[in-house]
C-alpha positions in Angstrom: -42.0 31.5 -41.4 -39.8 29.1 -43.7 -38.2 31.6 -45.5 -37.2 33.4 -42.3 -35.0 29.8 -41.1 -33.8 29.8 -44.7 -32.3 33.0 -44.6 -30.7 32.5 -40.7 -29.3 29.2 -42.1 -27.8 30.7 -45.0 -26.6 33.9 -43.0 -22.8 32.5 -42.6 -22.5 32.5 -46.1 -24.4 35.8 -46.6 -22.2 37.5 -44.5 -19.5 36.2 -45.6 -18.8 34.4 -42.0 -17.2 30.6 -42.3 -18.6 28.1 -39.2 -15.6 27.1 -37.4 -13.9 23.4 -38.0 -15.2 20.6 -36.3 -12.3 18.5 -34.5 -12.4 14.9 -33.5 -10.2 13.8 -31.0 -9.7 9.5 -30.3 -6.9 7.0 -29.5 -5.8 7.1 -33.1 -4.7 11.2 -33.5 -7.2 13.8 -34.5 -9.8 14.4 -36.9 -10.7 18.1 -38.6 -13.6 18.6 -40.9 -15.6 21.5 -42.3 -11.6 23.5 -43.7 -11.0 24.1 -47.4 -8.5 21.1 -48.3 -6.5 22.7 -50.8 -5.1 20.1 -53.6 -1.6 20.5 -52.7 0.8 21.8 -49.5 -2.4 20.0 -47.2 0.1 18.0 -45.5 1.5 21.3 -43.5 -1.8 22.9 -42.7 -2.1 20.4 -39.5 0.2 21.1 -36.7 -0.3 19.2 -33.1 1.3 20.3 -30.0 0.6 19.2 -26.0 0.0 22.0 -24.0 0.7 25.2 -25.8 1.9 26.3 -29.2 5.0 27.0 -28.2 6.2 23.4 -27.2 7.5 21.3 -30.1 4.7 19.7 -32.5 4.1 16.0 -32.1 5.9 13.7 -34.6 3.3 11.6 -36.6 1.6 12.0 -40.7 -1.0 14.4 -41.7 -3.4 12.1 -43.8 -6.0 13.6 -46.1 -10.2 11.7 -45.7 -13.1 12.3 -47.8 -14.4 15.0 -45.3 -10.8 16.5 -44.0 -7.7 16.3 -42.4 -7.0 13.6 -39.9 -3.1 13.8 -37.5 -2.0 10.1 -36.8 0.6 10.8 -34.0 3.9 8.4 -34.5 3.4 7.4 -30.7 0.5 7.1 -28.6 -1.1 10.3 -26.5 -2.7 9.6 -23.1 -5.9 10.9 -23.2 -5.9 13.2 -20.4 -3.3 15.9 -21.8 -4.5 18.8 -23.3 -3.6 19.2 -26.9 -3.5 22.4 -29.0 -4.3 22.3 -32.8 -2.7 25.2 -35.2 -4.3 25.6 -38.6 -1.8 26.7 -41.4 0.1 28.5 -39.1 -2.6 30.6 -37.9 -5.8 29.7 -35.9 -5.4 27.8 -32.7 -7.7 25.7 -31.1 -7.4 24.0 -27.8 -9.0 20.4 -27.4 -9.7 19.4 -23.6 -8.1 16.2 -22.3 -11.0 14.0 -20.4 -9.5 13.4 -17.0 -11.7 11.1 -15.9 -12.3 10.6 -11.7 -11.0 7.6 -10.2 -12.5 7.1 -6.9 -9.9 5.9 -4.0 -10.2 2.2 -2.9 -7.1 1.7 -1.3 -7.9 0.5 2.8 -6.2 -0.6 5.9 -7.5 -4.1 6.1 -5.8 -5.1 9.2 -3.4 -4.8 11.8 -1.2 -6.9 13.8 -1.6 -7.3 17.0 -5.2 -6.9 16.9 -5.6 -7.5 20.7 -7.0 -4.3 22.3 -4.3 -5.0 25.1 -0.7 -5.5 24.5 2.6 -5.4 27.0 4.1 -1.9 27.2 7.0 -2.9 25.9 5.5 -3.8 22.4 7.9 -4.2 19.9 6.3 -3.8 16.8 2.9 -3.2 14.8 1.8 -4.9 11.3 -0.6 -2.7 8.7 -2.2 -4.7 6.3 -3.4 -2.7 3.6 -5.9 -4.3 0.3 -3.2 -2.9 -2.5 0.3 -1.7 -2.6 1.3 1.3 -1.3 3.7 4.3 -1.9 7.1 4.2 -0.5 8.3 7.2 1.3 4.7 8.5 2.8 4.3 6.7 5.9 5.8 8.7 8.8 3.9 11.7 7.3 0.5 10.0 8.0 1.1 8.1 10.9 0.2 9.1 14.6 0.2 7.8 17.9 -1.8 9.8 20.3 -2.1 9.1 23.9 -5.5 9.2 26.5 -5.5 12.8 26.0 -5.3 13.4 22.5 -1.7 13.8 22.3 0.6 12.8 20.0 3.8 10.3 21.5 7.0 11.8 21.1 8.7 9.4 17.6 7.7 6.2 18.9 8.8 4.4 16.3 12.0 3.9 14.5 12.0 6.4 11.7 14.7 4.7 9.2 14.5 6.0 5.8 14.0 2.4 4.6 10.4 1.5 5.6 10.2 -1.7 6.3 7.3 -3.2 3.5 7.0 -6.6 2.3 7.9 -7.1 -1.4 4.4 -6.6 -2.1 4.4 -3.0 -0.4 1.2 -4.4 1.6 2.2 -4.8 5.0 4.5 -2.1 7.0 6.0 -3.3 10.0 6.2 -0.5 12.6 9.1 -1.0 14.6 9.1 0.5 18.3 12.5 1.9 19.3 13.8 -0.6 20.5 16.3 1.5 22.6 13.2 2.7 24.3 12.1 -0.7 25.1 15.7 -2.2 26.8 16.2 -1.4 30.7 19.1 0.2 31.6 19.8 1.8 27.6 20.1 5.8 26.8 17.4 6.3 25.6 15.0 4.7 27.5 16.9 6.9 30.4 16.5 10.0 28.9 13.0 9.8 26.9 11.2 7.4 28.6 9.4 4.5 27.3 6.9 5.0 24.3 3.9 3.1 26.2 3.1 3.0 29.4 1.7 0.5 31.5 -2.1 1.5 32.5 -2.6 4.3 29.6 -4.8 3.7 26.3 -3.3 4.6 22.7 -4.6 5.1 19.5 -2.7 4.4 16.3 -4.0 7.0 13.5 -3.4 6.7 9.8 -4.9 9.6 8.4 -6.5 9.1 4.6 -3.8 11.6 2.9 -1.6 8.3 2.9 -0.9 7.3 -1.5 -0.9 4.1 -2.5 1.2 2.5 -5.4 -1.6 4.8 -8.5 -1.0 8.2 -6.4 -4.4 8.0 -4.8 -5.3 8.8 -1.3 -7.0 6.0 0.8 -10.6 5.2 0.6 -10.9 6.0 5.1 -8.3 6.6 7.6 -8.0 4.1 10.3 -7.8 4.5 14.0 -6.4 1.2 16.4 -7.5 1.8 19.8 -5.6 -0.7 22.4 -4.5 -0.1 25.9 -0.9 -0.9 27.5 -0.5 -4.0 30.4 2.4 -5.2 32.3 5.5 -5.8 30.4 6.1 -9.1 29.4 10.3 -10.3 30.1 10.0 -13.3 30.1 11.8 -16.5 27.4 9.3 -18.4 25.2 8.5 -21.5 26.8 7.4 -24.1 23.7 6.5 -26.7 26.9 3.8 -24.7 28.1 2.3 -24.9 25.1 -0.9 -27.1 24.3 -1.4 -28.9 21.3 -4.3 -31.4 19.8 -4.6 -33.2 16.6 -8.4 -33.6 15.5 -8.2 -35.4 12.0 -6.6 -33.4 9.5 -6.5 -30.2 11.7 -3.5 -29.4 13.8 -4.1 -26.9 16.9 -1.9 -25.2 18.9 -2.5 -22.9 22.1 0.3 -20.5 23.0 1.2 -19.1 26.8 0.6 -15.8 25.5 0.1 -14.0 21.5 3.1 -14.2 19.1 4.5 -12.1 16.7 1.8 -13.3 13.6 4.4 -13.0 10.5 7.1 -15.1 12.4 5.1 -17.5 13.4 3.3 -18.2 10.1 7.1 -18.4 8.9 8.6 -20.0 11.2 6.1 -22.8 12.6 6.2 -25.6 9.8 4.9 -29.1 9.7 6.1 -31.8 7.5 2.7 -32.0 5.5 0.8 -30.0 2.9 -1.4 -27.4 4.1 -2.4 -24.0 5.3 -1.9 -22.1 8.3 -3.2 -19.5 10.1 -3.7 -17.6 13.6 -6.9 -17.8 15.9 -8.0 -16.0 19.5 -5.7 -13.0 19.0 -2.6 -14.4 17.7 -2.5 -16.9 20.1 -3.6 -20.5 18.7 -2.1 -22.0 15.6 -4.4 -24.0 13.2 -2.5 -26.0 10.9 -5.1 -27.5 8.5 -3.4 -30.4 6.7 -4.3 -31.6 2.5 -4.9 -35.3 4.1 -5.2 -36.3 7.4 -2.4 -38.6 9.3 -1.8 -40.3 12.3 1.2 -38.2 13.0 2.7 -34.8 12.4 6.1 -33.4 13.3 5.9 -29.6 13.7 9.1 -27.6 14.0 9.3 -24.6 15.6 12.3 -22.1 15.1 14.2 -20.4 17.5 14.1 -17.1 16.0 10.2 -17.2 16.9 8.7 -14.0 18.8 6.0 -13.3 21.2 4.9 -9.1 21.1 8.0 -8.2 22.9 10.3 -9.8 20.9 11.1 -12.7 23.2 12.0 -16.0 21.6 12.6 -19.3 22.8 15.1 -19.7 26.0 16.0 -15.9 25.3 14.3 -13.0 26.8 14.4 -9.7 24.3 15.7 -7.8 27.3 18.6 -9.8 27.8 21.8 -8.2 30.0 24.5 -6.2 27.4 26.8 -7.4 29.7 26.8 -11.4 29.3 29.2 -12.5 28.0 28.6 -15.0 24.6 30.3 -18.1 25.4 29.3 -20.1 22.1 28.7 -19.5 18.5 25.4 -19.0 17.7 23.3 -21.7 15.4 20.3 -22.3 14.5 17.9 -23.9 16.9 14.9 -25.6 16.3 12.3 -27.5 18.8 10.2 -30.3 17.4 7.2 -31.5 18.1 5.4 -35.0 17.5 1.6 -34.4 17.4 -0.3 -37.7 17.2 -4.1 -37.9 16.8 -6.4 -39.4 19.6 
């Protein structure tokens, strides 16, 4: 029986037949073994190309090793191309890249407004996504469907320039706005977007790239319903406000526009903000507790339909501006009890 493995394992060489090279492939080039290393000329017999033969070989040194040939490529190859070996000119052998799979993480982790009912004449949406996205995909995964399944005819502002933080993390979704304003074109001819009474869902369908090229982990669906329009000016006096310690609180008339007022609703001490009861308390949580804060609010604050301070969003085209505009602020002294 042992002469019968003898003679299979020296068949090759009875027959004449030479085993094929064994190739290595790692981050520094390419390893061959098992060729007859002649003494001279050795440094041609190695040839490297991506792809196919026919595209230029690789620039880098042929180096002889106690067991071969080994290609040290003069700049680094990603791992994931294919590469094609060529033998003194003759036998070509292909070496698979290893394209390993990266698993999509990427989510929506919130949106703004998250109340489940906001005034028909929202102005705009937040999405919060977990890492940076790709510019240029949104309006091609976006939807708004109506009670029925239907899509809303371009509901939002389309502008080429989507509107992202600089950390391509949160998309504001404008609403047209020329939808929202009575007595404009638009709203004449197309209607309004949302309608007062009706339930919406906002779809982000799971095709969407982020900043790697990968699709999202999930799509995401935002179900909310439509009330009355909200015209009215921000009031800051009908606001409520209480100091307990080193926590400042503060209770709105109705939800505002979360990234403006993080922005724009400052307190001369050191500390962290944030937004409660569907964007409509402010906490201020202060480093060290005083007797007295001053909190200034700016007047280019917004509730969800874009109204600020003194100045309703749906204001008449026709008044007449009678001053220069500046910058208006109301301040607040908040003492504890």
């Amino acid at each position: 029986m042992q002469s019968w493995w003898l003679i299979l394992a020296a068949a090759p060489l009875l027959l004449g037949v030479e085993p094929p090279p064994v190739f290595t492939r790692d981050a520094e080039g390419v390893g061959v073994t098992g060729i007859p290393v002649p003494r001279a000329g050795w440094e041609t017999l190695l040839r490297v190309s991506v792809g196919s033969r026919e595209n230029p070989p690789l620039l880098g040194n042929v180096e002889k090793t106690t067991t071969g040939l080994r290609f040290r490529p003069r700049f680094p190859v990603a791992e994931e191309l294919d590469l094609v070996v060529v033998l003194a000119g003759k036998q070509e052998y292909r070496l698979r890249g290893t394209r390993s799979v990266v698993l999509p993480t990427t989510r929506v982790a919130a949106i703004y407004p998250s109340a489940k009912s906001v005034p028909a004449n929202l102005l705009k949406f937040y999405l919060h996504f977990d890492a940076p996205m790709a510019r240029g995909e949104a309006w091609r995964h976006l939807r708004l469907l109506d009670e029925r399944g239907e899509a809303v005819d371009l509901p939002f502002l389309e502008i080429d320039q989507e509107l992202w933080d600089p950390e391509m993390k949160r998309l504001t979704l404008l609403f047209d706005p020329g939808r929202i304003k009575r007595g404009v074109l638009p709203r004449e001819q197309g209607g309004t977007a949302l309608e007062e009474g009706k339930r919406y869902t906002l779809l982000v369908d799971a095709g969407w790239k982020d900043s790697q090229g990968r699709p999202l982990a999930a799509g995401f669906r935002h179900e909310f319903r439509a009330g009355p329009e909200e015209r009215r000016g921000l009031s800051v006096s009908q606001w409520s406000a209480t100091v307990s310690g080193s926590e400042l609180r503060i209770r709105f008339d109705r939800p505002l526009d979360r990234a403006l007022a993080l922005r724009l609703i400052t307190v001369d001490a050191e500390g962290e903000a944030h937004l409660e009861d569907e964007q409509q308390t402010w906490v201020f949580v202060a480093k060290e507790a005083r007797p007295e804060y001053r909190v200034t609010v700016d007047h280019r604050l917004e509730d969800l339909a874009g109204n600020r301070p003194g100045r309703p969003f749906d204001v008449d085209v026709f008044d007449r501006i009678t001053k220069v505009p500046v910058a208006e602020t109301t301040v607040l002294t908040l003492r504890a009890r």
